[in-house]
KOLZA-253316 format. One record per atom (N, C-alpha, C): chain; atom name; z, x, y. Coordinates in pm, whole numbers, plus 50000, padded with zeros to 5 digits. Layout:
N
- A_CA_Z_X_Y .
...
***
This chain:
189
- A_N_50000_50084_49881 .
- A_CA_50000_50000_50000 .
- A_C_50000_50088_50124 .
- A_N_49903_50038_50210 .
- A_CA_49925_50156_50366 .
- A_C_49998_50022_50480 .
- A_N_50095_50110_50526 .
- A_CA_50123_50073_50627 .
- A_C_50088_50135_50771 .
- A_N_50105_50071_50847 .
- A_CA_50039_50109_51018 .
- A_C_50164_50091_51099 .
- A_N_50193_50201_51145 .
- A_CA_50317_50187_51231 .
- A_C_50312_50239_51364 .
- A_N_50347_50232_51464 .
- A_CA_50343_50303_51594 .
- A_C_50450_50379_51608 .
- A_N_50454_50504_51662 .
- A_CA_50556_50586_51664 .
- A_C_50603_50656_51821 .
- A_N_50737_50657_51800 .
- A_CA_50772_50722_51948 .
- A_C_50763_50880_51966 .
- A_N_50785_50917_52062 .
- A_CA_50763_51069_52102 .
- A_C_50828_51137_51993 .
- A_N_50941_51148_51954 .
- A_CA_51043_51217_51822 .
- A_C_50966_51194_51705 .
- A_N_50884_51071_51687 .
- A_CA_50846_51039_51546 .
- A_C_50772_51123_51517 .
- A_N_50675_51114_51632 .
- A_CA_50551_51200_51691 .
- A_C_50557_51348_51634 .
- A_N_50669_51416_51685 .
- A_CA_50722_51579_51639 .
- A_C_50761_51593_51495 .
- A_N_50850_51474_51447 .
- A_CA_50844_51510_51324 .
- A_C_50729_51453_51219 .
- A_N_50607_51359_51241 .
- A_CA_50474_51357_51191 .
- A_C_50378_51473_51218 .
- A_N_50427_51585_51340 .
- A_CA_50306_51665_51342 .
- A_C_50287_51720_51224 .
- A_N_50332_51803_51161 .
- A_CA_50242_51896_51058 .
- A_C_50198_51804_50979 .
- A_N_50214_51688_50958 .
- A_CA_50118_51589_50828 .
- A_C_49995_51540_50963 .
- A_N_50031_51504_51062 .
- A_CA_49916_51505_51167 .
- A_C_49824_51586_51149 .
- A_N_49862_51718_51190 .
- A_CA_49783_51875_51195 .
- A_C_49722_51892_51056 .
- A_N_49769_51839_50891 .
- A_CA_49684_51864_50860 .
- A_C_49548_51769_50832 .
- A_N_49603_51664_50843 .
- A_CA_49496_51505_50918 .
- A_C_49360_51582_51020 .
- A_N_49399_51647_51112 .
- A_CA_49350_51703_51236 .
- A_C_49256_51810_51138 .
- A_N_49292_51943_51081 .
- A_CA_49217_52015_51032 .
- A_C_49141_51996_50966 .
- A_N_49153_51873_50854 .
- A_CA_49081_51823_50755 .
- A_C_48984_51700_50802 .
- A_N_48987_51690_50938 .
- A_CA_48867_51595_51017 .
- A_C_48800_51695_51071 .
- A_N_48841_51817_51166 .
- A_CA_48730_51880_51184 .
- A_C_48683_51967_51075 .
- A_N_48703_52006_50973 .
- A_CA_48649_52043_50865 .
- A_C_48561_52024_50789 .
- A_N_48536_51874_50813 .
- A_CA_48462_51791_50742 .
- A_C_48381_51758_50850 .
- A_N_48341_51852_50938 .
- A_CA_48240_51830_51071 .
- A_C_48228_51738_51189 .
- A_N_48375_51633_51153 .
- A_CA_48368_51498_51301 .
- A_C_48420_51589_51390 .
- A_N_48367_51534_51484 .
- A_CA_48420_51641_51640 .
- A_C_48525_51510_51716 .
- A_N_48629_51562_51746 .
- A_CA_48758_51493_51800 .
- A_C_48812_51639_51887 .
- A_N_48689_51713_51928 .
- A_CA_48793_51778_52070 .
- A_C_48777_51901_52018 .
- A_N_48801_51937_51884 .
- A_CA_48826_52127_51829 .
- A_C_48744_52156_51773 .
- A_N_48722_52270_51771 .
- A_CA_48626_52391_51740 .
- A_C_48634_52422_51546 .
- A_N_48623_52414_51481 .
- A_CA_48625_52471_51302 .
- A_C_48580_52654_51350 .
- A_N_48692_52725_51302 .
- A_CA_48791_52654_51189 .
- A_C_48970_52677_51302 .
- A_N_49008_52508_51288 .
- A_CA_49152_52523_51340 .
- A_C_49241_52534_51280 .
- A_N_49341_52638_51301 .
- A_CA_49443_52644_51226 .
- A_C_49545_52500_51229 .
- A_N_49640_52486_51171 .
- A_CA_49731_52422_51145 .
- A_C_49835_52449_51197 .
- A_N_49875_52579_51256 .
- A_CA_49996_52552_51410 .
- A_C_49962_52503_51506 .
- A_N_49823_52544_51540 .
- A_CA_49741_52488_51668 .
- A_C_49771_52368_51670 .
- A_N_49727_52305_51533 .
- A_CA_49706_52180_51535 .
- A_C_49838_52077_51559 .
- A_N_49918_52181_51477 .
- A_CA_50084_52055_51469 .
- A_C_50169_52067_51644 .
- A_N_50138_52202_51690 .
- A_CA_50125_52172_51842 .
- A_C_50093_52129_51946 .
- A_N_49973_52070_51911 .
- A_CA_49920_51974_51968 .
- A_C_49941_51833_52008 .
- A_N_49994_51808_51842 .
- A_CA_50053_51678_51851 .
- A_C_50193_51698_51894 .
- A_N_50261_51759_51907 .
- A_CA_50401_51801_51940 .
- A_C_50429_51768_52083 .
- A_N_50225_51846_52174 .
- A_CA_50296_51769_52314 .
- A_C_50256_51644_52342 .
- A_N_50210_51613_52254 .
- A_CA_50166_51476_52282 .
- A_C_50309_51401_52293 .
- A_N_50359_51396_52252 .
- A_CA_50506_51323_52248 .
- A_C_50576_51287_52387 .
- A_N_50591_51364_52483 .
- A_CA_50601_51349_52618 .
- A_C_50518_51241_52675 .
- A_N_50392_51210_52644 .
- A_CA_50303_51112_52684 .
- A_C_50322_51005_52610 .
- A_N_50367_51020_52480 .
- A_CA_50411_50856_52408 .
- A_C_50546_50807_52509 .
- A_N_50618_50900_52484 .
- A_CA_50772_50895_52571 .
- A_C_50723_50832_52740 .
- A_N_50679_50871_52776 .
- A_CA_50610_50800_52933 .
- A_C_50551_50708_52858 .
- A_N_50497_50654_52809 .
- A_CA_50436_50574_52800 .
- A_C_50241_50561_52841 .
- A_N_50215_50652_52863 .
- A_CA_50088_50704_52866 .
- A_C_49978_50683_52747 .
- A_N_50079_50678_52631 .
- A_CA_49965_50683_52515 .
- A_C_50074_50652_52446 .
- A_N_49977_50572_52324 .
- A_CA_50056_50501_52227 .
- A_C_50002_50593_52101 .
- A_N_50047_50589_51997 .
- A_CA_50012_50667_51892 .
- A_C_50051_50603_51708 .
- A_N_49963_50565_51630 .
- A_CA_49988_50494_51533 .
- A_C_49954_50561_51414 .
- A_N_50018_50523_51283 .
- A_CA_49993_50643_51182 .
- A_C_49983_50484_51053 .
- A_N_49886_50533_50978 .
- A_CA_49886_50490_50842 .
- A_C_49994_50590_50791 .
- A_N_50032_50500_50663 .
- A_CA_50117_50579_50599 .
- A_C_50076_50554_50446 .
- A_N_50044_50609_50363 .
- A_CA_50027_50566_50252 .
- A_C_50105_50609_50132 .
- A_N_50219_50568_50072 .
- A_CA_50261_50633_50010 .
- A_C_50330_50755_50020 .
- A_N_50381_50717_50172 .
- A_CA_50485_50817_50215 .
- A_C_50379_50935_50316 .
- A_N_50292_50946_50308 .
- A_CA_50159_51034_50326 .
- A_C_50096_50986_50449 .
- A_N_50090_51030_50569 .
- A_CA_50006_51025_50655 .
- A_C_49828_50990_50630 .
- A_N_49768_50889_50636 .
- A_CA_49649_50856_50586 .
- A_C_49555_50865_50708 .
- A_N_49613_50834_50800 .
- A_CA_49555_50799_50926 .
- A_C_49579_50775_51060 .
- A_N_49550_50818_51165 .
- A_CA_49614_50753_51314 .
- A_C_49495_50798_51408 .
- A_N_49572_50689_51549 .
- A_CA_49455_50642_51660 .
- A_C_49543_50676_51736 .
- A_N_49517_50668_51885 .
- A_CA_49554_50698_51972 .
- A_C_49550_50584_52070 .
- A_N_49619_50527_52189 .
- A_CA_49536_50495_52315 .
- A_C_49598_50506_52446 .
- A_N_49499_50560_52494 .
- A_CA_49552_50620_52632 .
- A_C_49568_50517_52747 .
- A_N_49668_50515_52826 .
- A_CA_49669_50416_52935 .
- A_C_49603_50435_53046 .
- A_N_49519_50429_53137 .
- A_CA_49450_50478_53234 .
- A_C_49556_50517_53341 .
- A_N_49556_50611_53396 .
- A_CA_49679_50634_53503 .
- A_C_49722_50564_53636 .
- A_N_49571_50503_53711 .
- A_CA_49567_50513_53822 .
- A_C_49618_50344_53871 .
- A_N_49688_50326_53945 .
- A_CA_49664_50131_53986 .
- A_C_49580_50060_53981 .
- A_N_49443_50109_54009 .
- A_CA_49325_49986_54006 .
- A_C_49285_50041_53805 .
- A_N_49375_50091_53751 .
- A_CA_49258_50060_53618 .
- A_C_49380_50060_53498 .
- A_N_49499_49961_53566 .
- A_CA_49562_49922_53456 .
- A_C_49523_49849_53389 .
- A_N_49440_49792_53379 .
- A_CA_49405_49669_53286 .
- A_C_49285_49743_53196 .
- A_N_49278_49846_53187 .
- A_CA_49202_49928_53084 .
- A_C_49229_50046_52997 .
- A_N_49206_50085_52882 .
- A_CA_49296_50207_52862 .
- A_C_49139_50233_52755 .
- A_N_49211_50361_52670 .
- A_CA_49049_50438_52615 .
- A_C_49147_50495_52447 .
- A_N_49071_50438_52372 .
- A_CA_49058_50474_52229 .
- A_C_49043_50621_52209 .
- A_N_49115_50679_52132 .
- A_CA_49130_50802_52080 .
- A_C_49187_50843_51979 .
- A_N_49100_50981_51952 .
- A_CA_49093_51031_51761 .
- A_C_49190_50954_51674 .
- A_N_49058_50856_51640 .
- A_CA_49103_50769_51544 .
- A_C_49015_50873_51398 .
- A_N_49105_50917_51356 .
- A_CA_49086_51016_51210 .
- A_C_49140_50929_51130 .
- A_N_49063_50945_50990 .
- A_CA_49125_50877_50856 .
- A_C_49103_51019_50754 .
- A_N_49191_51025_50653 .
- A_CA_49153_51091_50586 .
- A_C_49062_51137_50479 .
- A_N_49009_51207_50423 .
- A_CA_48864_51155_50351 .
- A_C_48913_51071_50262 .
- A_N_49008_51119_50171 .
- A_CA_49028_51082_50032 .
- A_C_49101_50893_50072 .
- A_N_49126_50882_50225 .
- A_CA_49101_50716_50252 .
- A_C_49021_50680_50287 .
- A_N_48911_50700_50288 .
- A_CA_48777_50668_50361 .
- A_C_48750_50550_50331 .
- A_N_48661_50462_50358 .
- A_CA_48565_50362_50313 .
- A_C_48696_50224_50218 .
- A_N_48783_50214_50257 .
- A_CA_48868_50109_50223 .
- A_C_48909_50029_50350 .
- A_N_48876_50086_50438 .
- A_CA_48885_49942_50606 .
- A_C_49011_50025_50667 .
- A_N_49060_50135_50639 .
- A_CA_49166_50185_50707 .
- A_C_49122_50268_50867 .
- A_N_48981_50222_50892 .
- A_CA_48993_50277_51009 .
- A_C_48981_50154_51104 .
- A_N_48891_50029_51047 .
- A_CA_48894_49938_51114 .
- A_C_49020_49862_51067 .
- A_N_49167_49848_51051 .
- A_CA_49287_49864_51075 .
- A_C_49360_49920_51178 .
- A_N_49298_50038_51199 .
- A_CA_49420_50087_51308 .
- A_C_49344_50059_51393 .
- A_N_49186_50059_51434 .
- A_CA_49162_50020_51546 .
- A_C_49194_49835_51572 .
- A_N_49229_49773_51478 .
- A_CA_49293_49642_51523 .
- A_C_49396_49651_51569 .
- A_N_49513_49750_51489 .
- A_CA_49643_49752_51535 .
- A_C_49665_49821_51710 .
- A_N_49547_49938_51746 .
- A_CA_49535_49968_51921 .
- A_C_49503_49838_52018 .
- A_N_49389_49787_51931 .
- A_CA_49342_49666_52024 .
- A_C_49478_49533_52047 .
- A_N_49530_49503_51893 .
- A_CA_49597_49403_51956 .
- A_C_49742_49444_52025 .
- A_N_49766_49578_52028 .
- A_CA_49860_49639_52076 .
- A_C_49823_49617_52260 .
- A_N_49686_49670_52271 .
- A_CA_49680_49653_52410 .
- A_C_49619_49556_52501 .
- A_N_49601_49408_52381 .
- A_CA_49576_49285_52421 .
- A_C_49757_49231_52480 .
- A_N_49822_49261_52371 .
- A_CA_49968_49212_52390 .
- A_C_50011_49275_52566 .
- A_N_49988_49414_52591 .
- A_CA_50046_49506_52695 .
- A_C_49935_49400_52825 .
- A_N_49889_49353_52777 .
- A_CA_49757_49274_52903 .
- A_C_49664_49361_52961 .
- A_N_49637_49465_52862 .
- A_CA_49534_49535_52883 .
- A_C_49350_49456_52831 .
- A_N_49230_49436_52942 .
- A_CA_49184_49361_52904 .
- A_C_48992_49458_52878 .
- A_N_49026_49578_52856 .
- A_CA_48934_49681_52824 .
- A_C_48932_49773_52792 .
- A_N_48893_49791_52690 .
- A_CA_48906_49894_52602 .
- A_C_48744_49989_52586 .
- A_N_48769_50121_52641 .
- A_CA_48683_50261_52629 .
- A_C_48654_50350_52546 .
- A_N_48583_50395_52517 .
- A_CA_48586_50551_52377 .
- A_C_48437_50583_52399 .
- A_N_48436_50700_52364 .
- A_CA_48336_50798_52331 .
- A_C_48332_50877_52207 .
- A_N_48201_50896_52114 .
- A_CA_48190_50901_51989 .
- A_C_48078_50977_51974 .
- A_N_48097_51082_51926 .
- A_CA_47931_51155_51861 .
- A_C_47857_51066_51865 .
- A_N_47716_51074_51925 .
- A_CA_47577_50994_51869 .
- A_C_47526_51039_51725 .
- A_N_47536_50911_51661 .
- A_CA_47461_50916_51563 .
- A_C_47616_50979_51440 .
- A_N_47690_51000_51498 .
- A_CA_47822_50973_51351 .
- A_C_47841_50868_51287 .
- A_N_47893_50866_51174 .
- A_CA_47931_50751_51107 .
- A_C_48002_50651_51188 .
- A_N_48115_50739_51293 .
- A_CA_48202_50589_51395 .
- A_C_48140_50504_51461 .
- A_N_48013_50536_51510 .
- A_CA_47969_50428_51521 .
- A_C_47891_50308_51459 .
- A_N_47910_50322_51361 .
- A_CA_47869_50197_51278 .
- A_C_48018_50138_51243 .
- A_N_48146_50208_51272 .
- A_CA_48252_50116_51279 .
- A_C_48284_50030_51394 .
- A_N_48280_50101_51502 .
- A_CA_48294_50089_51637 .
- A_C_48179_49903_51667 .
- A_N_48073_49947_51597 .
- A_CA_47963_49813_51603 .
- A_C_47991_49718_51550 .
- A_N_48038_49720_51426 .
- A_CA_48070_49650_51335 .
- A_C_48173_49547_51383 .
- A_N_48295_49621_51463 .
- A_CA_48442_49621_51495 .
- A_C_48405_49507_51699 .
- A_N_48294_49499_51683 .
- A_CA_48227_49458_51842 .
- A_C_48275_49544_51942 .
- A_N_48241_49602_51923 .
- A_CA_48244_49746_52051 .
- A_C_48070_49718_52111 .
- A_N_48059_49688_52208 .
- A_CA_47937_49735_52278 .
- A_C_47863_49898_52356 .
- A_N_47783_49904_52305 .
- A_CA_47753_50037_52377 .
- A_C_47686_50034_52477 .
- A_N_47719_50127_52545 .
- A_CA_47652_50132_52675 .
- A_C_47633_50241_52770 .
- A_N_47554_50378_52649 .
- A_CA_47519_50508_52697 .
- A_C_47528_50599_52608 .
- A_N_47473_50697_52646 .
- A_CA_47464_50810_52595 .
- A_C_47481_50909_52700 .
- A_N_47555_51049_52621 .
- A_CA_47553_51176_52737 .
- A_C_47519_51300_52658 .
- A_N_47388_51335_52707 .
- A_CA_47350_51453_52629 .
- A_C_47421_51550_52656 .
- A_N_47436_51676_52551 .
- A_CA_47473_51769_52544 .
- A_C_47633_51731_52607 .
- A_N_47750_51635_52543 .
- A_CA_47847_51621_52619 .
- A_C_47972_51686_52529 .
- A_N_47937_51760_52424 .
- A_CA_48083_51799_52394 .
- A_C_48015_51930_52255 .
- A_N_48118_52033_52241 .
- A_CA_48036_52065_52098 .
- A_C_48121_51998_51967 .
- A_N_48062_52008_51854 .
- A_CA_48063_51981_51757 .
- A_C_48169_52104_51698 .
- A_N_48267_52088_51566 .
- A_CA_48273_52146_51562 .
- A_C_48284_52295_51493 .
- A_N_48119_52275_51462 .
- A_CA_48045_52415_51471 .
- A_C_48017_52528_51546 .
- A_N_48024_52428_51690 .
- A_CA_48031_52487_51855 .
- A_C_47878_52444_51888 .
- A_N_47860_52337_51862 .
- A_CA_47683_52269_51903 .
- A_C_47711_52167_51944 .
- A_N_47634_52196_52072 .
- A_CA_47613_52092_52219 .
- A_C_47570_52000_52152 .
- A_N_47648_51849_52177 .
- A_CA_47579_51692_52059 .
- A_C_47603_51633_52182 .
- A_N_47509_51472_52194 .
- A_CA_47562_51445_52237 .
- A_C_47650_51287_52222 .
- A_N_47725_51238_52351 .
- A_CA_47812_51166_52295 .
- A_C_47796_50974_52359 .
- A_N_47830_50871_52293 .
- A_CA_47784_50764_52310 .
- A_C_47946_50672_52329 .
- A_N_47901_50628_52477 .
- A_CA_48000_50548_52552 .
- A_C_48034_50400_52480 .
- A_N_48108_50352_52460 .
- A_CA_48115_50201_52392 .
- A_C_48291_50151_52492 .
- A_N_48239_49979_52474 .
- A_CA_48359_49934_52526 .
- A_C_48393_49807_52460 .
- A_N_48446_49770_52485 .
- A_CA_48518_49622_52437 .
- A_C_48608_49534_52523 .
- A_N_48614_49410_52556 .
- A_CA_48678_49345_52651 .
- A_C_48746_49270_52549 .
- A_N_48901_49269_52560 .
- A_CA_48973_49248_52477 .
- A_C_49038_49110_52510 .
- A_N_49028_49088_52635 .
- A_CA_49108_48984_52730 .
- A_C_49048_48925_52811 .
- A_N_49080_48836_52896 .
- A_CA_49042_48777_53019 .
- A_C_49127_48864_53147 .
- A_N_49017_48959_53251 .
- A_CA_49091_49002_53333 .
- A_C_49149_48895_53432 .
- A_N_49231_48948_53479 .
- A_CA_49332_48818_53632 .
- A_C_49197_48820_53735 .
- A_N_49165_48685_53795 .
- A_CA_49079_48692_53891 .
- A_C_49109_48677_54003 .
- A_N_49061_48673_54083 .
- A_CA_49092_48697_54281 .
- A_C_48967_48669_54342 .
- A_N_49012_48612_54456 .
- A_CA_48868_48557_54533 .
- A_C_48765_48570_54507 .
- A_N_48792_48729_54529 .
- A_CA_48651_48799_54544 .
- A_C_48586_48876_54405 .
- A_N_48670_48815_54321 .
- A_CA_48612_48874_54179 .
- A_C_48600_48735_54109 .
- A_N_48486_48702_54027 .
- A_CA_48516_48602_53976 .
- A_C_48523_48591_53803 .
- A_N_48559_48486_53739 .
- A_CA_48599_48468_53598 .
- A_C_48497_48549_53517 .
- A_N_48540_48672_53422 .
- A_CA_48420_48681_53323 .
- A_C_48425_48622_53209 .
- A_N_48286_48501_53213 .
- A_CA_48265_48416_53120 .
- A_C_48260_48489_52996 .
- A_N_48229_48578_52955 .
- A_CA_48218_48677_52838 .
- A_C_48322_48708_52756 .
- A_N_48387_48719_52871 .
- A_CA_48582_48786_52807 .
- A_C_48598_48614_52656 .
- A_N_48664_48721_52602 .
- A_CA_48752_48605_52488 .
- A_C_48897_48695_52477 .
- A_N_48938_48596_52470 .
- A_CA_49073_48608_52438 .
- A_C_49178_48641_52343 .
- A_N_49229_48688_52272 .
- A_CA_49263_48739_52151 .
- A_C_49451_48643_52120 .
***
């Protein structure tokens, strides 16, 4: 049985090294989420280590499959910082592990970010994804709309310029005001 849990900054520190090796064993297997192959595994459990300060603010939320005691999987989502773009936040390295692959555990945790940040009244949701990776046929599937491409926007990690494809999702009905009016589109969750 996998469970999906959200975790606080402490949980965070003591999940890194099952994180880090989540982290090594995604870029290993060639998805690009930010690092270069080949990353070590202090790098990596450090990484997530500072992340914890930003769960603790509240900046980013952070969720872990657990399978059998075993880290299977986790997403990220970031809160946008600024006043005019609270009502949006942005999807991040959502990794599964191989040996969970292809059982719906990634379109899981991306339900558990979304209705996490439908509940917070967040009413848009952002990410960026290799063109032409497998995530996006989850991301489509999952109604994410796309809407771009950016060449040469990140390397791979082999260290090759790919580039990367914008997608969003409107999770909510934003609050309207005079001068903005209702988007008929929005649904509601």
């Amino acid at each position: 049985m996998i469970e999906i849990v959200t975790v606080s900054g402490p949980e965070l520190v003591t999940y890194a090294d099952e994180l880090a090796a989540l982290l090594v064993d995604t870029v290993d297997g060639g998805s690009s989420v930010g690092f270069l192959a080949p990353l070590d595994r202090d790098s990596a459990a450090a990484w997530w280590r500072e992340r914890a300060g930003a769960v603790d603010a509240g900046r980013l939320e952070v969720w872990i499959a657990r399978e059998a005691e075993r880290v299977a999987g986790t997403i990220g989502l970031v809160r946008a910082p600024l006043p005019n773009a609270r009502h949006r936040a942005e999807v991040a390295k959502l990794m599964v592990r191989p040996s969970a692959r292809g059982r719906g555990l990634g379109r899981s945790l991306l339900d558990a970010a979304e209705r996490s940040a439908a509940g917070a009244g967040v009413t848009l949701l952002v990410l960026d994804t290799e063109s032409g990776s497998p995530a996006e046929r989850l991301y489509r599937s999952a109604g994410w709309t796309e809407c771009g491409s950016i060449p040469d926007y990140a390397e791979d990690p082999a260290g090759i310029l790919k580039p990367t494809t914008l997608y969003y999702k409107v999770i909510g009905s934003a609050p309207t005001s005079p001068d903005r009016p209702p988007n008929p589109s929005a649904s509601s969750r």
